[in-house]
ZAMARGU-4260 file (C-alpha; in steps of 0.2 Angstrom, whole numbers, plus 5000, padded with zeros to 4 digits):
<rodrens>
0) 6373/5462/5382 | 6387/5469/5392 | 6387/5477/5408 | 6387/5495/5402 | 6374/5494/5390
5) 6364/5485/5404 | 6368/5498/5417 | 6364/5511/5403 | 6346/5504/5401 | 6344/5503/5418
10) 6348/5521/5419 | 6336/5524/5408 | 6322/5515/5416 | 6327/5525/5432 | 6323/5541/5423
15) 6307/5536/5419 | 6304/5530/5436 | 6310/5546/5443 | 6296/5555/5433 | 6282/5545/5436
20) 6286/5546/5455 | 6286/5565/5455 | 6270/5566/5446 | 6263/5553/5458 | 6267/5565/5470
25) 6258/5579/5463 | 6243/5569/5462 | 6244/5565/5480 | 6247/5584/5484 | 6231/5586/5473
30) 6222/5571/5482 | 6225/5580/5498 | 6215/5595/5492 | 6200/5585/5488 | 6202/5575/5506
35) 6203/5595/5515 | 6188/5599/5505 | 6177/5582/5508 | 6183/5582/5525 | 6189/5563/5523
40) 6205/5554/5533 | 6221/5554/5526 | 6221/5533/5526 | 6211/5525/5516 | 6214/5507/5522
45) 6202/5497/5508 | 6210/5507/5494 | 6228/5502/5500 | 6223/5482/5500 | 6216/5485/5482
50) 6231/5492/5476 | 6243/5482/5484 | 6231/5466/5478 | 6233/5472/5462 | 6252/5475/5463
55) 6254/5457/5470 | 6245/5449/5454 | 6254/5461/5441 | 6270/5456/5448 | 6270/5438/5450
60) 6278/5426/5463 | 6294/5430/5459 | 6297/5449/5465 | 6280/5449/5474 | 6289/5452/5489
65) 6299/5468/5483 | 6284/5474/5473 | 6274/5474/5491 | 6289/5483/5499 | 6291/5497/5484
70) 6273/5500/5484 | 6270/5501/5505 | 6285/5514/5503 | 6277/5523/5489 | 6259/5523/5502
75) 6269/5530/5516 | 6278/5544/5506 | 6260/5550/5499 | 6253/5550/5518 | 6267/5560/5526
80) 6264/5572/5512 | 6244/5571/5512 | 6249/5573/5533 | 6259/5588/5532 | 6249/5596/5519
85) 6231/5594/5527 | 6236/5598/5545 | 6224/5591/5556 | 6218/5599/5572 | 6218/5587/5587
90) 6221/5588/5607 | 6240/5584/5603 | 6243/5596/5590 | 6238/5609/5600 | 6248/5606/5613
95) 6263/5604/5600 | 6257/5620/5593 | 6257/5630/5611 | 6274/5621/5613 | 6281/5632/5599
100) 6271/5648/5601 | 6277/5648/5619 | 6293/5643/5614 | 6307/5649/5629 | 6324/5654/5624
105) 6335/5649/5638 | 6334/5634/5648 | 6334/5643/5668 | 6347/5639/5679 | 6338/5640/5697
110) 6321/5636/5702 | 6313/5622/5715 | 6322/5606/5711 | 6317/5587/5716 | 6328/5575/5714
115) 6327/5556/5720 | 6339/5548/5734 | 6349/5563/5747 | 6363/5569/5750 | 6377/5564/5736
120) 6366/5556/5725 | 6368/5556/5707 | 6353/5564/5701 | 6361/5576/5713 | 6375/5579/5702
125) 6364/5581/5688 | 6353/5593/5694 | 6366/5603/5700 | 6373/5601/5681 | 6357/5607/5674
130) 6354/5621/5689 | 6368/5627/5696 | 6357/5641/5706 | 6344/5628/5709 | 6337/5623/5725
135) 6337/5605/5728 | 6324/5598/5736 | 6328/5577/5740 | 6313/5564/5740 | 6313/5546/5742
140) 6313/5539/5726 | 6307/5542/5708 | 6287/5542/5712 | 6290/5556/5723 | 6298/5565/5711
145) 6285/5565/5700 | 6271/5568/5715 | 6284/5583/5721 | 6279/5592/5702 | 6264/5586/5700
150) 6257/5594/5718 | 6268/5611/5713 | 6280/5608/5727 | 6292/5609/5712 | 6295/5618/5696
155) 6306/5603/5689 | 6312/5584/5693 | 6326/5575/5690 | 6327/5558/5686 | 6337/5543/5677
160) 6331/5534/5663 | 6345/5526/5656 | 6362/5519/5657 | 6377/5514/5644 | 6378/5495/5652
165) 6363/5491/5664 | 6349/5499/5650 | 6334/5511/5654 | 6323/5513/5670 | 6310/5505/5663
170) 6299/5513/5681 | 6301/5528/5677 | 6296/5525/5657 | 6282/5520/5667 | 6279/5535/5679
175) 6281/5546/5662 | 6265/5538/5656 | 6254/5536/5671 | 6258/5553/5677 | 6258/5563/5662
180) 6272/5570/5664 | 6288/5580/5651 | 6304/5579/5646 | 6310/5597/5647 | 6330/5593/5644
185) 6343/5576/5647 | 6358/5577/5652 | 6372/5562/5651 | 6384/5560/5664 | 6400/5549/5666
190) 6396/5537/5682 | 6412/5532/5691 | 6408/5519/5704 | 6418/5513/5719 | 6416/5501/5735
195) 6418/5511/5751 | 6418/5506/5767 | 6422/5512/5785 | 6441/5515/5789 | 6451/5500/5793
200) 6439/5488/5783 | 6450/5476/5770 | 6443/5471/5756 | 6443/5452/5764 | 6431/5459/5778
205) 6415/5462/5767 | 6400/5452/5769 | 6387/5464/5764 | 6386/5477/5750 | 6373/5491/5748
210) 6368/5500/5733 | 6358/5504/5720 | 6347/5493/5708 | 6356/5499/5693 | 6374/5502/5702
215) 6373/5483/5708 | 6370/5477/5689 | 6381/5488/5682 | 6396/5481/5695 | 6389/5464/5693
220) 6408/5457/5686 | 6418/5463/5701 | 6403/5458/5714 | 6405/5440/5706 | 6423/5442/5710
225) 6419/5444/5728 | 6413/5428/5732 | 6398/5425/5743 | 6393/5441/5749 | 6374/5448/5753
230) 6370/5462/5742 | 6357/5474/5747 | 6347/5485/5736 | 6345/5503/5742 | 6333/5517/5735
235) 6348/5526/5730 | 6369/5524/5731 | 6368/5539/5744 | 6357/5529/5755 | 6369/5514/5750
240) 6383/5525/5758 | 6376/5533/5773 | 6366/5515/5779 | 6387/5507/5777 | 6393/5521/5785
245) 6378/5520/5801 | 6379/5503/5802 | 6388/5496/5817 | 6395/5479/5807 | 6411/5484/5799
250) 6410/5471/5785 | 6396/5483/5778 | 6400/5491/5761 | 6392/5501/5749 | 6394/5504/5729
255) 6394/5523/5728 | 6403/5537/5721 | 6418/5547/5730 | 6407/5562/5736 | 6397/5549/5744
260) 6416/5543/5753 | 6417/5560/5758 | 6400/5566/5765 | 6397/5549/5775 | 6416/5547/5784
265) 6419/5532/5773 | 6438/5526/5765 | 6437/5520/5745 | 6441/5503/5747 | 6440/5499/5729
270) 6440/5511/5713 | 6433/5510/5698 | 6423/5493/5699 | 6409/5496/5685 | 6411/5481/5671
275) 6415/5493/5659 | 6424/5511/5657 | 6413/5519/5647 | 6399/5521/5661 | 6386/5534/5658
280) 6369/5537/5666 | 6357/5549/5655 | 6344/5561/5666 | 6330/5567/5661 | 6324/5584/5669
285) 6304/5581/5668 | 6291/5595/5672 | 6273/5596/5675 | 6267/5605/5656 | 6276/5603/5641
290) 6289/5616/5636 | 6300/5620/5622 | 6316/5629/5622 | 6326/5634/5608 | 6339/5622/5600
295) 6327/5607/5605 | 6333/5595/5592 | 6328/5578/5604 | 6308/5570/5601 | 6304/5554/5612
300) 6286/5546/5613 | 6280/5529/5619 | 6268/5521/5607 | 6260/5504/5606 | 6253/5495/5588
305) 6243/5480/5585 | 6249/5464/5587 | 6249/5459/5567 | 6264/5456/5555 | 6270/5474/5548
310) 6262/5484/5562 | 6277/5491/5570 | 6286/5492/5551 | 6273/5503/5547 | 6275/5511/5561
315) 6294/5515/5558 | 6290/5517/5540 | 6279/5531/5543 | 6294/5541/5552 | 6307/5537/5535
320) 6295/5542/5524 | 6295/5561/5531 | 6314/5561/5534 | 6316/5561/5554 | 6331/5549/5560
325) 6326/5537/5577 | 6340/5536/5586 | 6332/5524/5601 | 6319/5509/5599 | 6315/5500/5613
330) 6301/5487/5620 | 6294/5483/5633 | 6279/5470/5639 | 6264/5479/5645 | 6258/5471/5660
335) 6241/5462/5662 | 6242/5459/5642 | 6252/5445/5638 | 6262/5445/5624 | 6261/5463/5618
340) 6273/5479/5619 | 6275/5496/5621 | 6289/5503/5612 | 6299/5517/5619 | 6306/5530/5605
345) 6319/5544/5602 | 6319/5554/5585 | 6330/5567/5582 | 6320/5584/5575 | 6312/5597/5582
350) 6294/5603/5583 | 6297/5617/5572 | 6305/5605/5559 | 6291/5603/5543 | 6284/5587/5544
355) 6287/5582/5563 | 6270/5588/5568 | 6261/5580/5558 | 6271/5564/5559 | 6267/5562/5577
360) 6249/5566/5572 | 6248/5553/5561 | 6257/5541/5572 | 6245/5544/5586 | 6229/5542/5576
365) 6239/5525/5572 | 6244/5516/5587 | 6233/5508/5599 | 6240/5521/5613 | 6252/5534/5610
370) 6261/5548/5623 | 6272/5562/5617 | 6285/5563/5629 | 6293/5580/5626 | 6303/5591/5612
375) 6320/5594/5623 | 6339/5596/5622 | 6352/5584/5625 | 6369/5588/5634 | 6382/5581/5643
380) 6387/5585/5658
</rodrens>
């Protein structure tokens, strides 16, 4: 047989498929129904093992594999309709659901702001980004930040969680679960970094360099170059800059930014030192409730699954089936449990788009734990 008359028959085999998928799909949608009447959960775990069982001895050794594949596909598509369609009430949809009745318009520009580290910082700069009326309040570190909103002393916080080289914050991932706090909106900003030190300090004079956990990694290429030198990690590259610029040894440096130079008397004694150009931190502006403003188009969630083959597949599969893109997947170990992970997750959608809702319902009821993290906007600064 050639190749068009193969391709012709499989065209139509395709039709055919086509047409039993949508009347499989009406069937679900009529499945659903029965399940809202009878008050029974949308997963039906025995009935999946039979049919895949039977799909497994139908199909044979050779395209058991595929056939497993096609058919978890097909179960996933029929729960993110039954999902949608049966809307369960539950502790976290109602909180979604008060999200978007008590949706805001506009995203304020002043307010009680913390932000960690003082003076120069750059959660400073991003705050001042995302409220250029606020009024900054500086706290030492990101646990205060969270205890600032969580006490009232602030209406908002400001915080990183990730950057472009030296990878997320993985404390504050942390905080954002223990403290039940929301992402109300990120912002990403381009971080310059520089060495400064007092006036008249050469380069050859350094023996000690202060800064930031994530600013030392993400300068870890010219550090090397240095030779040996103690580096010092600071709660902040502002407190890098101003203990350098206290410090009564001149071979004291810090990695900071320029404004930093400027508030604390100190001289750029090398520019731009970041491995890599393209050096950007993201922010995230937590608050105490969950909010929703218009345009939020940013979903992120930490979830956790059982330690079996497919779980986290099924996971992810869940999120394909109803059409939402995951533009960040991350894990990391959960401690006290060895060998098992949280995963950390970004979707793009909104709350208000159909299906998300239920989605995160379903993914809830499916994961060992599960925290919804906020419906926010991203921007860059």
């Amino acid at each position: 047989m050639e190749l068009k008359d193969i391709r012709k028959e499989i065209d139509s085999v395709d039709d055919q498929l086509l047409a039993l998928f949508l009347k499989r799909m009406e069937l679900v949608e009529q499945v659903s129904e029965a399940k809202k009447h009878e008050h029974t959960p949308v997963y039906d775990p025995s009935r999946e093992r039979l049919i895949l069982e039977k799909v497994h001895q139908a199909a044979g050794p050779k395209q058991e594999k595929a056939a497993h594949q096609l058919f978890k596909t097909l179960m996933e598509l029929s729960k993110a309709q039954q999902s949608a369609s049966m809307k369960h009430s539950s502790e976290l949809t109602d909180i979604l659901q008060k999200m978007c009745n008590e949706e805001q318009k506009l995203f304020p520009a002043s307010g009680r702001i913390a932000c960690s580290g003082i003076e120069g910082s750059h959660a400073q700069s991003a705050a001042e980004h995302l409220f250029p009326r606020g009024d900054l309040m500086h706290v030492d570190g990101f646990a205060a930040v969270f205890r600032a909103i969580k006490a009232g002393l602030c209406q908002y916080g400001v915080v990183p969680i990730e950057n472009s080289n030296s990878g997320s914050v993985r404390a504050v991932y942390e905080l954002l679960r223990q403290e039940k706090a929301y992402i109300a909106r990120s912002i990403r900003l381009s971080v310059r970094q520089m060495l400064l030190a007092r006036p008249g300090v050469a380069l050859s004079d350094i023996h000690t360099v202060y800064s930031h956990e994530q600013a030392l990694n993400q300068c870890s290429e010219f550090l090397s170059s240095l030779g040996k030198v103690d580096i010092v990690p600071c709660t902040s590259t502002a407190h890098a800059a101003k203990r350098a610029s206290e410090s009564k040894d001149p071979g004291v440096a810090a990695i900071a930014s320029e404004v930093c130079a400027k508030l604390y008397g100190l001289r750029v004694l090398c520019d731009t030192i970041q491995n890599h150009d393209n050096n950007e931190t993201r922010f995230l502006c937590i608050s105490k409730e969950p909010v929703l403003f218009a345009g939020a188009n940013r979903i992120s969630l930490m979830l956790s699954c059982a330690n079996r083959p497919g779980a986290l597949y099924e996971m992810i599969a869940k999120i394909s089936a109803t059409g939402v893109n995951m533009c960040k997947l991350e894990s990391a170990p959960i401690s006290g449990s060895n060998f098992t992970y949280r995963f950390f997750m970004d979707l793009e959608g909104s709350l208000h788009q159909e299906g998300v809702m239920a989605l995160l319902d379903d993914l809830q009821r499916s994961s060992e734990t599960f925290t919804f993290l906020g419906n926010y906007t991203e921007c860059a600064g």
